[in-house]
N, C-alpha and C positions, 0 to 999 in steps of 0.2 A: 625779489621773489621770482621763482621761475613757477611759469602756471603750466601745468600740460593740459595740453586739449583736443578733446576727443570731440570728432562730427563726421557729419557724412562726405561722401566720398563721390555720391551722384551729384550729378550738374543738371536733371530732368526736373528737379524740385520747386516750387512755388517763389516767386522774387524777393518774397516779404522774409523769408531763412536768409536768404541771401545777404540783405540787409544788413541784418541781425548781425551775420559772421563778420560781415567788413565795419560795422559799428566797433563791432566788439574789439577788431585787432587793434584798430585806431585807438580805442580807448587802453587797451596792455600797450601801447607803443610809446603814447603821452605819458604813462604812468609808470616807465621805464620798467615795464616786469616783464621778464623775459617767458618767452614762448617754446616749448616745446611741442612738437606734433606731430603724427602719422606719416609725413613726410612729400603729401599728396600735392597734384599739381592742378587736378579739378574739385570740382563741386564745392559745398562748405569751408574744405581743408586748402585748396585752390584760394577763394576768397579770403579768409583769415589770413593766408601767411602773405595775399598780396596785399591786404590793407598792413601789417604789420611793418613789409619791406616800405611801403609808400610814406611811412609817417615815421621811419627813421628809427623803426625797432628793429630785436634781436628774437630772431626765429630759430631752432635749427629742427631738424626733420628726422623721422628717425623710421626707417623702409627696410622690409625682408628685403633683401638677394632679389628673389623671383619678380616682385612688385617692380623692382628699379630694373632689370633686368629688360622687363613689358613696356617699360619708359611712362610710370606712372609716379616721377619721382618732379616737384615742383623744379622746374632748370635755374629758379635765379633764388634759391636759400643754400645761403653759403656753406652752410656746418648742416651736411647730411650724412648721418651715421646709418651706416648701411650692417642692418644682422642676417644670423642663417636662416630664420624663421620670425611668424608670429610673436611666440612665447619671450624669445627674445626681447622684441622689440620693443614688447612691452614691459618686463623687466628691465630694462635700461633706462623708459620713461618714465617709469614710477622710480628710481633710483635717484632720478635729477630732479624729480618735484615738490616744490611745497606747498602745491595744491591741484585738485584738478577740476576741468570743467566740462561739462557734456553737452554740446550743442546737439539739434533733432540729430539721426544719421540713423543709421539701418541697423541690420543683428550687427555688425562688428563694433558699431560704439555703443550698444547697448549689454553688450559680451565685456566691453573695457569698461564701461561704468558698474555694474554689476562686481566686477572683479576688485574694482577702486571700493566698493562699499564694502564687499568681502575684509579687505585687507586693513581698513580701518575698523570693521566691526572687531579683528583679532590684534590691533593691538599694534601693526605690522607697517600701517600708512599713518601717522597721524596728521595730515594739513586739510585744511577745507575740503569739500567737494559740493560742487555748485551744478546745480542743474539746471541749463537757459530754455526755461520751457516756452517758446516761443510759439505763439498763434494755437497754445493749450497742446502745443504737442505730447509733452510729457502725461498729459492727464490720467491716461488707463494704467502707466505705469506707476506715475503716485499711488492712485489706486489700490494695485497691484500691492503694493508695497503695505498700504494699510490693510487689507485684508490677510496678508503674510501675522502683520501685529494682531490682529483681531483675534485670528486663530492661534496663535500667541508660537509663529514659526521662530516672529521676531519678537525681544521686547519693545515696550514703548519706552523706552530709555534710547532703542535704536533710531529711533524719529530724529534726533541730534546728528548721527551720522553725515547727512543732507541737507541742503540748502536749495531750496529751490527757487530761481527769481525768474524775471516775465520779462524782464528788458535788458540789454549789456549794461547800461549804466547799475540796476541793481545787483547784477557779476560784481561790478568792480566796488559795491559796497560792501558786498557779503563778505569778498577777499579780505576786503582791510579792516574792516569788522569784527572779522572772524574769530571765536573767543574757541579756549582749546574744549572739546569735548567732554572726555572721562580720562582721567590721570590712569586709570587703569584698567581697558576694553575688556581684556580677559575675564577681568571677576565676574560680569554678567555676559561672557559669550554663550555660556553653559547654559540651556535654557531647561 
């Protein structure tokens, strides 16, 4: 299974995230599932791909031009695909994923999780999407997201879309866990 994973990119953040990220690569490393990611070399994205390389897993990175350009690109993950943009790059890692996961991180992983629900709501993504709501970070956007349902933006059939867990080790249940959603997203994307 390749998981892609999306998180933040600051190094300024609380130690207890930090944790979390190098919990988590360690456990995709044991668990031979390979990594795909933002291609970063600090903060969350830093941590993850270094717990990954340390326990003898398979990472590879995937950076605009401009970002690796800036030298924002991790020096020691071997398979770093370099695109001409954003849009790219993320179309290449939803391309190679059959799931993805969202650790805390700022508007750009909350712009690529958002996009991962998009794409699964149409029908377009079908693998897991996991959310490591860590130290309640996610909570306003759960939230968020039920009040979408309530006022009926989304249905509550979409509530499956998501997985949300509280610790890496329940990532790596919900992964292999994971039962297929709706055989066919489109019939209720129509609201």
């Amino acid at each position: 299974m390749t998981v892609c994973v999306f998180a933040a990119s600051s190094s300024r953040i609380d130690k207890r995230y930090a944790n979390h990220a190098s919990e988590l690569g360690a456990l995709f490393a044991r668990a031979k599932m390979n990594v795909i990611y933002g291609g970063g070399g600090i903060g969350l994205m830093g941590i993850l791909a270094d717990a990954v390389l340390a326990n003898g897993g398979d990472i590879t990175g995937v950076i605009p031009s401009f970002m690796n350009d800036e030298g924002w690109g991790h020096p020691r993950v071997s398979e770093m695909i370099i695109t001409s943009d954003m849009g790219e790059r993320k179309k290449n890692m939803f391309a190679k994923a059959d799931a993805v996961v969202a650790l805390p991180g700022g508007i750009g992983t909350l712009e690529e999780l958002t996009e991962a629900i998009t794409l699964k709501q149409l029908g377009l993504f079908r693998g897991p999407i996991v959310i490591l709501n860590t130290l309640n970070f996610y909570n306003s956007f759960i939230g968020f997201l039920e009040h979408m349902i309530k006022g009926n933006f989304l249905r509550k059939e979409h509530r499956g879309i998501w997985e949300v867990a509280s610790t890496p080790g329940e990532v790596l249940t919900a992964l292999t866990n994971n039962k297929s959603w709706i055989d066919d997203p489109r019939r209720i994307a129509k609201i």
